[in-house]
PLY file of the C-alpha trace (Angstrom):
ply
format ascii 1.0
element vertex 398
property float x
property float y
property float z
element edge 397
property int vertex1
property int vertex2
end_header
0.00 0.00 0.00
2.92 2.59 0.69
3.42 3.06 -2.96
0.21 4.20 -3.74
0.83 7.43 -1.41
3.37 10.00 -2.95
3.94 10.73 1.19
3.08 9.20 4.02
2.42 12.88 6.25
1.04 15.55 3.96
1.24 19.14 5.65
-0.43 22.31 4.49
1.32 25.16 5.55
4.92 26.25 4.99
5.08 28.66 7.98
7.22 28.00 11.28
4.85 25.97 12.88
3.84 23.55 9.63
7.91 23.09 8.90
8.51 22.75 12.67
6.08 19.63 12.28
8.19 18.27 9.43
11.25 18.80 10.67
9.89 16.81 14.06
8.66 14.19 12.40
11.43 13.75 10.18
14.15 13.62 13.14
11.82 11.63 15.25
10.91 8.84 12.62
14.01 9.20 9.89
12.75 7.53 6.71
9.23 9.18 6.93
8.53 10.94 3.85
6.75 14.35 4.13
5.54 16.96 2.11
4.86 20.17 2.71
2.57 22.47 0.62
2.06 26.52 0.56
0.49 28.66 -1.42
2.98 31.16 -1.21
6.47 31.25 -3.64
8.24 30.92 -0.03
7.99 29.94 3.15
7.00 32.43 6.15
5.09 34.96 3.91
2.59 35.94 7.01
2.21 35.55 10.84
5.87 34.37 10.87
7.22 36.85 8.49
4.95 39.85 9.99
5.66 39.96 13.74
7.68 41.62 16.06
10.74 39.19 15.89
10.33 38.31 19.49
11.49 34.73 21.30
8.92 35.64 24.37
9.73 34.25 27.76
6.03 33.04 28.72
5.71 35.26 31.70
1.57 36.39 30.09
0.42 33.04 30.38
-1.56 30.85 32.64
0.55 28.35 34.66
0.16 24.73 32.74
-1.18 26.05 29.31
0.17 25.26 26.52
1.54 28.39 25.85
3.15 28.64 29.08
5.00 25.17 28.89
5.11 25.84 24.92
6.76 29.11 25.51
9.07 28.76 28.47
10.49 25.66 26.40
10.32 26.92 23.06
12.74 30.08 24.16
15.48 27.96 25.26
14.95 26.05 22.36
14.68 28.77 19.98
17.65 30.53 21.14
20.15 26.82 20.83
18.59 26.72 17.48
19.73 29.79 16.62
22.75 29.42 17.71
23.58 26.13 15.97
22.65 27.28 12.53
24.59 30.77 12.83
20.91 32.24 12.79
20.94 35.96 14.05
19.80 36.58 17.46
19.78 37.93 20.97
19.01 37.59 24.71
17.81 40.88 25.20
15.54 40.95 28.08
13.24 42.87 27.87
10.90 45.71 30.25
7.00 45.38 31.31
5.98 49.15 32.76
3.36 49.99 34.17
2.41 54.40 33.43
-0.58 54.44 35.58
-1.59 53.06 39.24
-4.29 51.43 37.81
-1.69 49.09 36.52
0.06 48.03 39.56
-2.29 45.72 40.75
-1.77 43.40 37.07
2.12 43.82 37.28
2.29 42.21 40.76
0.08 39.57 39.01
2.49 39.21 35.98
5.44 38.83 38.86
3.97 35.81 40.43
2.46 34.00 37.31
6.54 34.30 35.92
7.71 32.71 38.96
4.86 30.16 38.69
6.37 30.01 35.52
9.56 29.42 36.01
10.94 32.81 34.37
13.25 35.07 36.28
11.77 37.99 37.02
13.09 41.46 38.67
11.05 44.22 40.03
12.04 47.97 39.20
10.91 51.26 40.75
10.52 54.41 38.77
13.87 55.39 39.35
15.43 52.07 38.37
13.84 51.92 35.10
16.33 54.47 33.20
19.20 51.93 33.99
17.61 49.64 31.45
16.30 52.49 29.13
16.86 55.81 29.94
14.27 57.21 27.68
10.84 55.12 28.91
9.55 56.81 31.86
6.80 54.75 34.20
5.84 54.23 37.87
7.47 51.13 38.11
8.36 47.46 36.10
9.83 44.51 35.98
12.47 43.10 33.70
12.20 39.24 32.05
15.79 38.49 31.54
14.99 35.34 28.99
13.28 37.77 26.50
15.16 38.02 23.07
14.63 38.46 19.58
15.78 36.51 16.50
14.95 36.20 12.65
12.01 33.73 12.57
12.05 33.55 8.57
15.66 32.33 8.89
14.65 29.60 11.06
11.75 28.53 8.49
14.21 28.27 5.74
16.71 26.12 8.45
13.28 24.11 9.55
12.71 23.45 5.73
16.04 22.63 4.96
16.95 20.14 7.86
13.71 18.57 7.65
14.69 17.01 4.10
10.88 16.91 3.64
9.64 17.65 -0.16
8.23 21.52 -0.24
6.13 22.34 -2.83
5.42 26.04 -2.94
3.09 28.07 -4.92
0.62 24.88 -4.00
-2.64 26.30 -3.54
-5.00 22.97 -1.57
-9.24 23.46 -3.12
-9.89 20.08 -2.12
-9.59 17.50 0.49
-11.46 14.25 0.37
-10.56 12.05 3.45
-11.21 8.33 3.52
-10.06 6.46 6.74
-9.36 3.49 4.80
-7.41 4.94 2.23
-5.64 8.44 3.82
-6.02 11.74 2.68
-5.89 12.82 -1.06
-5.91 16.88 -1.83
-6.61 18.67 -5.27
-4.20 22.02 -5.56
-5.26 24.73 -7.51
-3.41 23.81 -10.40
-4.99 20.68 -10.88
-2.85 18.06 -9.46
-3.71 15.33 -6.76
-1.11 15.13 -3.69
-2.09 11.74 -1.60
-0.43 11.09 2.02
-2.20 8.68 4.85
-2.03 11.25 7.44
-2.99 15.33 7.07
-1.48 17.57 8.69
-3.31 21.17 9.28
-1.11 24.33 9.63
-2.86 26.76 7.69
-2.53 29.51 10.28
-5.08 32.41 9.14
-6.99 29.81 6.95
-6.52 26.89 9.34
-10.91 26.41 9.94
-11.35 26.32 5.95
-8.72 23.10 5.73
-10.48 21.19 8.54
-13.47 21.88 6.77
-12.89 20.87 3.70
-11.50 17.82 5.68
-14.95 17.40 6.92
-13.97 18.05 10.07
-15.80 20.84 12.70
-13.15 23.05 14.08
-15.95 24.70 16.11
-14.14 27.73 15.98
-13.51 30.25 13.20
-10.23 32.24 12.36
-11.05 36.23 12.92
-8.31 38.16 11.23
-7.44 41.15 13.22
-4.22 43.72 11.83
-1.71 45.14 13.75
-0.39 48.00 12.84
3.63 48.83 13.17
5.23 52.02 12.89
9.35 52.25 12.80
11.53 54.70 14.86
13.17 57.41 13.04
15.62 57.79 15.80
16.11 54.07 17.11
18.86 55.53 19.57
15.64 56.28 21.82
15.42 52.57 22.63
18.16 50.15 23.56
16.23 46.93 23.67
12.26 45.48 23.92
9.43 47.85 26.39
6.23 46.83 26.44
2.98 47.64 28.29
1.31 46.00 31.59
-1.22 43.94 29.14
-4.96 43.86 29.63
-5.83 40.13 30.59
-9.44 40.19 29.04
-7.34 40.21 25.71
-4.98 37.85 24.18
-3.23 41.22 22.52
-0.40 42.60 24.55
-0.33 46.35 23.57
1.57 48.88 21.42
4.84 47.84 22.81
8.88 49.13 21.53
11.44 46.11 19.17
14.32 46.53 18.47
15.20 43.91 15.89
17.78 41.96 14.88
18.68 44.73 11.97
18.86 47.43 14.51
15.80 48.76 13.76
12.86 49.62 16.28
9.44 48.85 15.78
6.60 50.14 17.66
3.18 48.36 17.70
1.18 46.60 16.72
-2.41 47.75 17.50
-5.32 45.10 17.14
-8.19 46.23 14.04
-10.38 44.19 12.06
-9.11 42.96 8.88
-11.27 43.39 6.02
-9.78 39.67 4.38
-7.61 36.97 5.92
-4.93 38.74 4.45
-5.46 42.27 4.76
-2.46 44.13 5.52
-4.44 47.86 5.37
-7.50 49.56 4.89
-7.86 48.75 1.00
-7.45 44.98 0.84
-11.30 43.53 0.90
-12.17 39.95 0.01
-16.34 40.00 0.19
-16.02 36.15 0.58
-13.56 36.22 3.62
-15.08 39.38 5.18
-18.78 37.87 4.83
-17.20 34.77 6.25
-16.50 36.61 9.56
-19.72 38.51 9.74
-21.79 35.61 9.26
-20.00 34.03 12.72
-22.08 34.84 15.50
-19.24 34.98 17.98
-17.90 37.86 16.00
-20.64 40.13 16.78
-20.61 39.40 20.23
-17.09 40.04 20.45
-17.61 43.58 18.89
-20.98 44.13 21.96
-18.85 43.41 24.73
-15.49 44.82 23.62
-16.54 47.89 21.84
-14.88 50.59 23.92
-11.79 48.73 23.23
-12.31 48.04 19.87
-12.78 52.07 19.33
-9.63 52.75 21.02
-7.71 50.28 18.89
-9.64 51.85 15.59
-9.08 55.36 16.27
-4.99 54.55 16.86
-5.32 53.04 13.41
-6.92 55.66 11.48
-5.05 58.32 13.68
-0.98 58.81 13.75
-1.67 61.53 16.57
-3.44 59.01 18.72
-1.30 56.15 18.11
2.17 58.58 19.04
0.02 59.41 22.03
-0.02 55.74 23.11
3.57 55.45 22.57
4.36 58.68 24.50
2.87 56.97 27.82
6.13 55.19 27.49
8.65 56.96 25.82
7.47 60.93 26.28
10.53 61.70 24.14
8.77 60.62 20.65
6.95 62.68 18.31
4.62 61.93 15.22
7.69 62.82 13.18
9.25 59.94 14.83
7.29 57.25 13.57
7.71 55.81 9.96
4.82 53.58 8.67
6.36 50.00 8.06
4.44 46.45 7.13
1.72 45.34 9.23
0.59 41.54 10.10
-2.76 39.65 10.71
-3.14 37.46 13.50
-5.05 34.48 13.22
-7.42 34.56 16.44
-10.09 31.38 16.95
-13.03 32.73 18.11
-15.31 30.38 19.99
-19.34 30.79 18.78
-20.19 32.79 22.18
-17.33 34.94 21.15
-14.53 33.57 23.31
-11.54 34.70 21.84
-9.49 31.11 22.21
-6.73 31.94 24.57
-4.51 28.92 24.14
-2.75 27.42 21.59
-5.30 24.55 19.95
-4.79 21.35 18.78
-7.17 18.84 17.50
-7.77 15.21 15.93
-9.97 14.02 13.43
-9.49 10.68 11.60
-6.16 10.57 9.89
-5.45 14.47 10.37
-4.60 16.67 13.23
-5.29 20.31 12.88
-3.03 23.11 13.93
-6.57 25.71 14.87
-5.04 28.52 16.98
-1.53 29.11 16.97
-0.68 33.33 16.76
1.59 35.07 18.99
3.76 33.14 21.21
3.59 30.30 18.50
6.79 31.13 17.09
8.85 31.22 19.96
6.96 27.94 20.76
7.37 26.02 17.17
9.84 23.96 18.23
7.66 22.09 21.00
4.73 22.80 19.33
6.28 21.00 16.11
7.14 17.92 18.25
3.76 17.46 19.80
2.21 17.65 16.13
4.07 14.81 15.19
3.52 12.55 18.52
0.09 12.79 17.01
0.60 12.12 13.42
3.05 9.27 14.73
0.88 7.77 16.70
-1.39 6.72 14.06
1.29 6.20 10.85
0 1
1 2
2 3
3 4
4 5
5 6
6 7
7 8
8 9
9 10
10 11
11 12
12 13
13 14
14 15
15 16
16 17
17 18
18 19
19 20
20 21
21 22
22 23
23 24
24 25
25 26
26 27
27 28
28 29
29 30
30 31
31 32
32 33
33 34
34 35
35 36
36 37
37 38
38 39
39 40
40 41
41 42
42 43
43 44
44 45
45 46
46 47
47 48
48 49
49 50
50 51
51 52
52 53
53 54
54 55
55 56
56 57
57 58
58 59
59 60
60 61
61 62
62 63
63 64
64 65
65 66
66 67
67 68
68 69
69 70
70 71
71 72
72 73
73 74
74 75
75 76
76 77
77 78
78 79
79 80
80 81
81 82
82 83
83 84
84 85
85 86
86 87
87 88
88 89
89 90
90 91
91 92
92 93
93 94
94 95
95 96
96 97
97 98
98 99
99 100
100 101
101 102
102 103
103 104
104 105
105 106
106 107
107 108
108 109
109 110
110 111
111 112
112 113
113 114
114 115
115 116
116 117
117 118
118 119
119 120
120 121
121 122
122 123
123 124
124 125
125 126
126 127
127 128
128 129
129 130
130 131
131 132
132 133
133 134
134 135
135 136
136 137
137 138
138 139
139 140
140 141
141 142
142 143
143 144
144 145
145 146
146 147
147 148
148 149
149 150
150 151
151 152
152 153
153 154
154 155
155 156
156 157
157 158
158 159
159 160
160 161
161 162
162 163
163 164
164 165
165 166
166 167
167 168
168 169
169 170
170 171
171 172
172 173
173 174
174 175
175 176
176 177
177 178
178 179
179 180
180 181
181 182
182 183
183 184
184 185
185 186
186 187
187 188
188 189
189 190
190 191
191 192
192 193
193 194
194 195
195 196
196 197
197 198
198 199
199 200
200 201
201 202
202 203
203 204
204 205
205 206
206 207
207 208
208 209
209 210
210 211
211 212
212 213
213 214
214 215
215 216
216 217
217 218
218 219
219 220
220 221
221 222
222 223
223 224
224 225
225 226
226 227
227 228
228 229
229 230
230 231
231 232
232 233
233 234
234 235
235 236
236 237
237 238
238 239
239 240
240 241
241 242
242 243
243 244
244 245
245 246
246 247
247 248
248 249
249 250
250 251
251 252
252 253
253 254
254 255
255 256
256 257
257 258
258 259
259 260
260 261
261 262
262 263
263 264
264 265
265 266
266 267
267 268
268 269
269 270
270 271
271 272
272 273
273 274
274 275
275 276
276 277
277 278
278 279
279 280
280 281
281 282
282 283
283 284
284 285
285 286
286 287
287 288
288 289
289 290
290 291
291 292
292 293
293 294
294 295
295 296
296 297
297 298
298 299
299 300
300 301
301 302
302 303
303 304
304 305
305 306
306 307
307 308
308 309
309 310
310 311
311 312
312 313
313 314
314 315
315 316
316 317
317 318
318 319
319 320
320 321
321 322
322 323
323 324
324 325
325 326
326 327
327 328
328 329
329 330
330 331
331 332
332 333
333 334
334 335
335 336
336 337
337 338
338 339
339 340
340 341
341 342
342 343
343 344
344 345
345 346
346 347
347 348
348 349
349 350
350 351
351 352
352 353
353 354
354 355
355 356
356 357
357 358
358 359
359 360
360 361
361 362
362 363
363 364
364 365
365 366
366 367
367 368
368 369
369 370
370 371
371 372
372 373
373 374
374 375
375 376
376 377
377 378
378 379
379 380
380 381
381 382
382 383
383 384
384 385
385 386
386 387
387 388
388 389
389 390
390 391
391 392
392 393
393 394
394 395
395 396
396 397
């Protein structure tokens, strides 16, 4: 029967976390053959090629999530990986400041769910703050010393390479048809028939469509929301990574400071709507996609209880003088002159039907295919681990 399947684990998605899955699967069972297909001429073309560049420590999440374990892990991980392939990076550290009392109560909390966490964790007062970054000004924060940053779309094209699995870009999947019997067989765009006995699903921002057309219910849809970034005109204002005491009711962690690997410091992103799974500004509109996200009812009912939010994060997008006035809360320094529109990103946030926005990273099973259904921002940093518990799956039933 092996001959009749031109792979035996047949991913769709050629971003860090799909070629972290073939590269696991690959090292773990040497022989398996794997293919990988994107729709894209390369790999990495949008959450992993569109985010701040940041190997995040896991201090944000809840003790025993995924993304805690996934995170903590996956930066320790991340960073020997980089450092074995020659693959630029640092150990930056980086600071969390809180600008207003109201604050202080969730940066005490962030202290204690690090060190429940695992993460070393120091707590500044005002005063202490301007030995990290003389130029951010707050009542008081705390530094993560594992924070860093790194090229992600280097460590794609290292994941693609040392998996030695077949990629097959510019592969657009229309069609799955799924029979348990007989695997998984999937019609690409341009008309040819890729067969494999188990599916893999790492779609990212069109993740619910696969396991659809897989026939499976991913009771959850993918609600594309932008973020915004803006680039420093005078990068000497920041030495490293600053970020904002987070709001908890939100998986989005604020208009924070980057400096990248190039030097470079970025500042964002906010959190909008996107008007299409891919729509990196105001002017890209896909009726299909955007109808897609109307019809869910858990997107309305994230826009009724989240509105004043929501019109905070819209006016900072349609307004440069309100987003420089977010930015001054932590660097009073900066002017609108200052920031330099750059590329945005979409995350790909799983909403839940009562509008739950899905806070962990989600993983599920359907015969002969595992789907990859929520995976944004710290999936990344978290690739590694999240690429080796992918493939205990698909393993498991080869």
């Amino acid at each position: 029967m092996r001959a009749a399947y031109d792979c035996d684990v047949l991913v769709i998605g050629g971003g860090i976390v799909g070629l972290s899955t073939a590269y696991a699967i690959t090292r773990a069972a040497p022989g398996t053959r794997v293919t990988v297909l994107e729709k894209e001429p390369g790999p990495a073309r949008h959450q992993t090629g569109r985010n701040s560049g940041v190997i995040h420590s896991g201090i944000y999440y809840r003790p025993g999530s995924l993304k805690a374990r996934y995170a903590v892990r996956g930066a320790a991980e991340m960073v020997k990986f980089c450092t074995e392939y020659g693959i630029p990076h640092a150990v930056t550290g980086k600071l969390i400041v809180a600008t207003d009392r109201s604050e202080l109560p969730r940066l005490h909390a962030l202290v204690q769910r690090g060190r429940e966490n695992g993460i070393p964790v120091r707590e500044l007062g005002a005063s202490q703050i301007t030995e990290y970054e003389p130029e951010v000004r707050g009542l008081a924060a705390i530094h993560v010393g594992t924070t860093g940053i790194c090229d992600f779309v280097a460590v794609a094209r290292q994941l693609a390479h040392g998996s030695g699995a077949e990629i097959r870009y510019g592969t657009r999947v229309v069609r799955v048809d799924r029979r348990p019997e007989r695997g998984v067989a999937v019609l690409t765009a341009s008309g040819d028939i890729v067969r494999g006995r188990v599916l893999v699903n790492c779609a990212g921002l069109h993740s619910d469509e696969i396991a659809r057309l897989t026939g499976d219910d991913p009771e959850a849809r993918i609600v594309p929301f932008r973020g915004e970034y803006y680039e420093l005109a005078r990068p000497e204002l920041v030495r490293g990574l600053v970020y904002p005491v987070p709001d908890p009711a939100f998986p989005f962690l604020g208009v924070h400071l980057t400096r990248g690997i190039d030097g470079g410091v970025h500042i964002g992103p906010n959190a909008v709507p996107a008007l299409a799974r891919e729509g990196y500004g105001w002017g890209t509109v896909r009726p299909r996609e955007l109808g897609a996200t109307l019809a869910w009812p858990g997107s309305w009912r994230i826009a009724r209880r989240h509105w004043r939010y929501g019109a905070g994060e819209m006016r900072r997008s349609l307004s440069k003088k309100a987003f420089t006035e977010a930015v001054r809360r932590l660097l009073p320094g900066v002017s609108e002159d200052d920031l330099v529109p750059t590329a945005a990103g979409v995350r790909a946030q799983a909403v839940l039907r009562d509008g739950t926005l899905v806070d962990d990273f989600l993983i599920r099973e359907g015969a002969r295919a595992v789907h990859v259904l929520n995976a944004p921002s710290p999936a990344a940093t978290a690739s590694l681990p999240i690429g080796r518990e992918v493939g205990r799956r698909v393993l498991a039933v080869l």
